[in-house]
N, C-alpha and C positions, 0 to 999 in steps of 0.2 A: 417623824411623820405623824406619828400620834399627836403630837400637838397640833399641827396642821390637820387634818381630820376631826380632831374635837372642835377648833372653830369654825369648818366650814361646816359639820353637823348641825352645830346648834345656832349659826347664824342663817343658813337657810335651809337643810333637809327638815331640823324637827319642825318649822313651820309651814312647810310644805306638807308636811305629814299630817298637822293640827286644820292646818286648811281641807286637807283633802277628808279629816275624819268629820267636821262640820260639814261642808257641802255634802257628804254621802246619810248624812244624818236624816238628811231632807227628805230621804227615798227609801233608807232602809232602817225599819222597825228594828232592828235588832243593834245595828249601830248606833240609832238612836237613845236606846235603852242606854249600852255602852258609856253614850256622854253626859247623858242625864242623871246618872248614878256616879259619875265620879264629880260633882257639882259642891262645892265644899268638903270634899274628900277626907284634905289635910287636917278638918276637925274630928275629925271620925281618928284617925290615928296619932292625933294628941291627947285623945282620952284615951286611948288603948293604951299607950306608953305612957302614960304619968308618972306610973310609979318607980322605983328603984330597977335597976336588972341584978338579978340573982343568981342566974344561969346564963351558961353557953348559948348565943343562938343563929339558929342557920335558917335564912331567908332565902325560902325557893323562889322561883317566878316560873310561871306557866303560859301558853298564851289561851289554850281553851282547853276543854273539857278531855280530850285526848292525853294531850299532854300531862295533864292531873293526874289521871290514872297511872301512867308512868312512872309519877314520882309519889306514888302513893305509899307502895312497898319501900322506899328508902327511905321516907319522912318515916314509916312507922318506924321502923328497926333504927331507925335513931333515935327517934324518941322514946323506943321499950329497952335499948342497951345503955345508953348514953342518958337517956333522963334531957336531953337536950332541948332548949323551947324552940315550936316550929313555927316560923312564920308563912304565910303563903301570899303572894302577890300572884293576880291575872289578869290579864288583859279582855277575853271577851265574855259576855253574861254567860254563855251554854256551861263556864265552869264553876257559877256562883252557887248555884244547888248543888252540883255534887260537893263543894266546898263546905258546903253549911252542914254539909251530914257527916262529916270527918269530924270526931271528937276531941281526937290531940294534938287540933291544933293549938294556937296561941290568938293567933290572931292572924283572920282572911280577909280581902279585902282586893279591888278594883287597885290595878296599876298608875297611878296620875301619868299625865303626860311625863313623855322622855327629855323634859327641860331643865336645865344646868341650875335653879332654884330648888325646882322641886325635889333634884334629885340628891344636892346639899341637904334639905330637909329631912329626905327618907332616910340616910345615913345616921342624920344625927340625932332620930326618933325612931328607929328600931333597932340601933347601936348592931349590927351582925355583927360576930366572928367568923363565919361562912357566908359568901351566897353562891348559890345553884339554880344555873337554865337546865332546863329542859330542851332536849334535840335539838331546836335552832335557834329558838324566842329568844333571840337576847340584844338589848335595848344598850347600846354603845356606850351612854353618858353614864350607865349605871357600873361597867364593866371599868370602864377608864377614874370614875370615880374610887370605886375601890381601890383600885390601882395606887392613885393618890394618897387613898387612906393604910395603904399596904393591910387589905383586907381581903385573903384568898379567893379569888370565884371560878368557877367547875361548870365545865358543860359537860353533862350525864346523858346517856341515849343518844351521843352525836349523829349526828347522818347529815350528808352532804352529797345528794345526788348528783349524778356526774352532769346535767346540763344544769345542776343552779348555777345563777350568778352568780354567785361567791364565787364560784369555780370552774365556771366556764368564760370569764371577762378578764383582761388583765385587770381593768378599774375596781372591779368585785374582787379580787385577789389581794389589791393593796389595801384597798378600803379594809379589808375585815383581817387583813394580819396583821394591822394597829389595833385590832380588838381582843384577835386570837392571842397575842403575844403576848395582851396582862392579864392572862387566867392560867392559874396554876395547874391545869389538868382541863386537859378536853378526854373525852373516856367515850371513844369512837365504837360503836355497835357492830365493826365488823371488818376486816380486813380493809375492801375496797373505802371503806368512809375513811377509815385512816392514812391509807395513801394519798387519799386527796385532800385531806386536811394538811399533812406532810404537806404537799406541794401548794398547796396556800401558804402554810404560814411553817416553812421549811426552817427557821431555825428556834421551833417553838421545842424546848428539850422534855416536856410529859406530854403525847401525846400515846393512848393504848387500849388498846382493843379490851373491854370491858362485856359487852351485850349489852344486851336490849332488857331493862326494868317490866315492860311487858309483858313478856313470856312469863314473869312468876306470880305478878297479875293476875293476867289471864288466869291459870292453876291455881290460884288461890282464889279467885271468883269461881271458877269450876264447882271448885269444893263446897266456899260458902255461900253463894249468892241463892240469895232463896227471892221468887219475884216479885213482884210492886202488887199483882194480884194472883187470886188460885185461879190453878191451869185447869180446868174439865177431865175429870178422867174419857171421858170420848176423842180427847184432843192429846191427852197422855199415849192413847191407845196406837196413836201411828205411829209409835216407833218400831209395830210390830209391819210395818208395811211399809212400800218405798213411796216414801216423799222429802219433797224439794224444798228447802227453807229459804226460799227468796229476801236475805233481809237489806236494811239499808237500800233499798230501790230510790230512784227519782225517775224525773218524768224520761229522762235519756236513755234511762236503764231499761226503762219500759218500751220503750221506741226500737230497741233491739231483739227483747227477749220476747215479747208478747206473741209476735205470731208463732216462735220455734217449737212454744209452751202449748199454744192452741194445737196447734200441728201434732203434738207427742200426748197429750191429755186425750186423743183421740185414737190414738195408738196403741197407746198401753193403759186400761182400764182399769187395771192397781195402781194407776199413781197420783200421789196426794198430792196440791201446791200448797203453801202454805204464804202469803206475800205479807210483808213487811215494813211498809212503808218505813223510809227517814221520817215524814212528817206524817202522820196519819191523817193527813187532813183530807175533808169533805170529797175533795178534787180527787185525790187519790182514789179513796172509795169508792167513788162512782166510778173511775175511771174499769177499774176490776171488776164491776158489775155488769160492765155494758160489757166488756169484752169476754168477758166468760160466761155471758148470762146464759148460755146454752146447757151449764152446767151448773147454772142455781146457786154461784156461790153464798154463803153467809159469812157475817160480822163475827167478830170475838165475840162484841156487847151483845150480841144477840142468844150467846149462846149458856143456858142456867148450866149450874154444876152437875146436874144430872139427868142435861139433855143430852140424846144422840147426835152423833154427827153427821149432819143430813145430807153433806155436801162433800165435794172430793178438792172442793176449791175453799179454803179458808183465809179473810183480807180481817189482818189485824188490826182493829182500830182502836187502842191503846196502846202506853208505852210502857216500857220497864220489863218489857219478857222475853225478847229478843234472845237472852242467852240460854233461857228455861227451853225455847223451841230447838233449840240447837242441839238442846239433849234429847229430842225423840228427832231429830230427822236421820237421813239417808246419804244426803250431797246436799251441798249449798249455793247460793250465788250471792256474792256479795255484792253491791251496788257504792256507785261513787267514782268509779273506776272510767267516766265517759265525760268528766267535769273537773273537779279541785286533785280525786287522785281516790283511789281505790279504800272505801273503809276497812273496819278490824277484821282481818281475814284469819287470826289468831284464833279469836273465841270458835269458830265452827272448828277449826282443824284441831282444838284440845279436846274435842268432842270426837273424835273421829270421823270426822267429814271431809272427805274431797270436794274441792273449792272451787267454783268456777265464777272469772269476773272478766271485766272488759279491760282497754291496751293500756288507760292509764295507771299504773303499778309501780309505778318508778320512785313512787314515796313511800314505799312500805319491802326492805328488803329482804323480808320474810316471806313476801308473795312471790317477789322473783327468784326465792332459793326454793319453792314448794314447787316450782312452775318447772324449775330444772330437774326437778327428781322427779315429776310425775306425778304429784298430788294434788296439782293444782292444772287450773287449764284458762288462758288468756283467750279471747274472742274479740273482733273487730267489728262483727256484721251478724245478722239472722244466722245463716249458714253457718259458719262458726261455732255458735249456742247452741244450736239443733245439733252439730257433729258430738257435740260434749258432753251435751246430755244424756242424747242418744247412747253414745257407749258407757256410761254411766250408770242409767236407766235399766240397758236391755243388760246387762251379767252382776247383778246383785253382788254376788261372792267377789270380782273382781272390785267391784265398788267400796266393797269392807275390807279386803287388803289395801288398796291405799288408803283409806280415814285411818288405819292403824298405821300406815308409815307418817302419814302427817302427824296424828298425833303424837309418834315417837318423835320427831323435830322438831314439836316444841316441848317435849321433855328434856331431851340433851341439849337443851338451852336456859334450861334454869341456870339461877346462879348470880348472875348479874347484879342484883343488890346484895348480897354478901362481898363479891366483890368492889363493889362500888362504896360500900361502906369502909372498907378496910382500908382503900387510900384514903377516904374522908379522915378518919379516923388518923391518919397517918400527917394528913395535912393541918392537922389541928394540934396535932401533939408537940407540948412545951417544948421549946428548945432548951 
């Protein structure tokens, strides 16, 4: 079967795929970026690889900026134990800058298309002894290639939500246990992912529950993440009072929570907002000015390091601080969760924050283990928000017992890249 799937891949999906990323180019800015940067790609990593190989090395691939973060903790502890050179491969720009800031790498770089040339090329110009996906992102011809070349590859962080295709189709079942079955290790983040990877690709014989690379992320950005700018000690000062860290918002998020917020900001007279935007753009900001203006919000930029804080509503318009807010809030609300799927609900809950986001969660099953224990709270509608808040809000002391169960749940989930190093480490070893 695998042979039949490698040809009907590359004779019509990956051109289907090449089609569909050109036409989308036309519309979106960011896809377009995407193809305009991989434009003579292959000479960019004939100069990277000219020289001799010297060391071990293990080519990750990522597909965005998420997933980066995840293999961030494994690339380093291989490259601080192991001395190992990293390569990294991605597929969209959101993960070129965090890329360019990682120092031991080897060499970063845009993913070329998933075509049966190119993918002969990458092989035998980055030579790996390993390569490693991340969660899903993983690109058939590259998987089956190794294969060919009997060259180990690893999916770390697996998750397979129970309505994906993979796994909710027969077609998605066969397709992807021609894929599943030439990697040496899928290292599934959780019970349920593993059963359902089992029942995809049922006679795949390493398939094991590992965790989630995030969780020690997370705790280790906790620690050392210092932010892109200084925080105002006026803006420092709410942590001694209750407020709501609305981060990652979009315009959906805003469609739900806005009135329940106006509603409770009128209610309760201690309590700070503090919003977020995903994109701080223009549109955003205005948008929180008209809607709160009864309450005078201000800007970040608006605010010097030691001015007061004039307002009970504060609309971030900068990026890079999102995690530094996290450490003076109360409760958070994460956004995303009403579109592609709920962002890092991690970062507030390692802070002690109980969580609150909207129904779509099914891609993060850290949100639906926090939602079962009570640290977390799912919402559909205004009413819903307002219930959550509200209890939230009105019993302070209940509020800080849960941020402290949440943050205990992502402590007893460290771990995961020591283990996840250790079969690496086992799959590499001389026979």
């Amino acid at each position: 079967m695998k042979k039949f799937y490698r040809f009907l891949y590359l004779v019509f999906f990956i051109n289907i795929i090449r089609l569909i990323f050109i036409i989308n180019a036309t519309f979106n800015k960011k896809i377009r970026t995407a193809l305009l940067a991989r434009l003579f790609i292959l000479k960019r990593y004939k100069k990277a690889f000219r020289g001799e190989k010297t060391k071990k090395r293990i080519w990750f691939h990522v597909s965005s900026v998420g997933e980066l973060e995840q293999a961030i903790p494994l690339m380093r502890i291989i490259r601080k134990k192991a001395g190992f050179e990293i390569v990294l491969t991605f597929f969209s720009p959101s993960a070129r800058k965090s890329a360019s800031r990682l120092d031991f790498l080897f060499f970063s770089d845009y993913l070329p298309l998933d075509g049966y040339f190119n993918t002969k090329k990458l092989f035998s110009l980055i030579e790996p002894d390993l390569v490693v996906f991340v969660k899903f992102d993983i690109w058939p011809n590259i998987v089956w290639e190794a294969c060919n070349r009997k060259i180990p590859a690893t999916l770390i962080d697996a998750t397979l939500h129970r309505k994906s295709l993979r796994y909710a189709t027969f077609s998605g079942k066969s397709f992807y246990n021609s894929i599943y079955t030439c990697m040496d290790l899928i290292a599934a983040v959780s019970q349920s992912d593993m059963q359902r990877f089992m029942i995809t690709s049922p006679s795949h014989p390493n398939i094991k529950i590992l965790g989630d690379t995030r969780f020690d992320q997370v705790a280790f950005r906790a620690k050392q993440s210092k932010p892109s700018r200084e925080i105002p000690g006026c803006i420092k000062s709410l942590s001694d009072r209750m407020t709501l860290i609305c981060g990652s918002t979009w315009e959906a998020d805003n469609r739900h929570i806005t009135q329940p917020l106006k509603n409770l900001a009128g209610e309760y007279e201690g309590l700070n907002i503090v919003f977020v935007p995903h994109e701080p753009s223009r549109k955003y900001v205005e948008y929180y000015r008209e809607e709160f203006k009864a309450l005078n919000p201000v800007c970040f930029s608006e605010i010097g390091v030691n001015d007061p804080l004039a307002s009970r509503i504060l609309i971030i318009d900068v990026v890079g601080i999102l995690a530094e807010l996290y450490k003076i809030g109360s409760l958070a609300y994460v956004g995303g969760a009403f579109s592609t799927g709920v962002h890092n609900v991690m970062e507030p809950a390692i802070m002690g924050l109980p969580v609150v986001f909207g129904p779509f969660h099914y891609n993060a099953p850290e949100a639906e283990k926090l939602v079962l224990m009570n640290c977390a709270f799912a919402g559909s509608n205004s009413d819903d928000f307002y219930s959550s808040f509200k209890l939230l809000i009105s019993n302070p002391d209940r509020t800080r017992d849960i941020g402290r169960k949440a943050r205990a749940f992502i402590e007893q989930n460290l771990g995961a890249t020591e283990r996840c190093y250790r079969e690496i480490s086992e799959i590499l070893k001389p026979v």
